[in-house]
N, C-alpha and C positions, 0 to 999 in steps of 0.2 A: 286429677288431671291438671297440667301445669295450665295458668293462664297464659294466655298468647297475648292479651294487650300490655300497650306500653306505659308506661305510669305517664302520667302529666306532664313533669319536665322534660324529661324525652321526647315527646310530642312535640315539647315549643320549643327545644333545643334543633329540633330537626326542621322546624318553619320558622326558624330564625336563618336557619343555617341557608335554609335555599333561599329566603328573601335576600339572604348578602348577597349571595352569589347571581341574582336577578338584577341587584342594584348594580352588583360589581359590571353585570353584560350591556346594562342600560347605558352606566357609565359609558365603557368604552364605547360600544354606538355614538355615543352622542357627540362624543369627543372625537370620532374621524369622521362626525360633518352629517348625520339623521338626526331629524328634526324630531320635538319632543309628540309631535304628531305624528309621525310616522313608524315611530316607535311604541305610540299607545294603540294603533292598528297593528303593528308586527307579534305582540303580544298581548291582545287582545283586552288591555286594561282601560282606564281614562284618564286623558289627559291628564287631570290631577295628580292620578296615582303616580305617573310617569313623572312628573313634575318633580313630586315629593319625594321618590325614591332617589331622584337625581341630585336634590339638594342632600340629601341626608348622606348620599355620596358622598360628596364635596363636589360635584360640578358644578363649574363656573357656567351659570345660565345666562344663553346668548340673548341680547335684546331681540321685540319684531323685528320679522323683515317687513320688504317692503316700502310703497314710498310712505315717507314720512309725513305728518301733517304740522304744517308750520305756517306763520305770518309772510304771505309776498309780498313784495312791494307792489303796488298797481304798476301797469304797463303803461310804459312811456309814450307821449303822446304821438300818436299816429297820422293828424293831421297835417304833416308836413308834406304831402304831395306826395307822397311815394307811394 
């Protein structure tokens, strides 16, 4: 009776093949503007994972959003009557 399983390479020939093609749909996601969050929900991964399949893409990973935190200047004095 002939074996039905696949030999080894085969195996990681064929989960190489769909992790490209995972990377490749991440990619574009990500690239008409979904977030690497919403993306690790849409396909049930972690953030990480999502992260890293994105770099190994080659996308250009957008900084936070959101406001930023930085040095203000104090606020000008208000004692002028107004």
């Amino acid at each position: 009776m002939p074996s039905t399983r696949r030999a080894r390479g085969a195996r990681k020939q064929a989960s190489e093949a769909a992790r490209n093609r995972l990377a490749a749909d991440l990619k574009r996601r990500y690239d008409a503007g979904a977030s690497i969050r919403e993306l690790a929900e849409l396909t049930g991964r972690s953030y990480g994972f999502v992260h890293r399949m994105l770099s190994e893409a080659g996308a250009d990973i957008r900084g936070r959003g959101g406001a930023t935190r930085r040095n203000r200047p104090a606020p000008a004095d208000t004692e002028s009557g107004q």
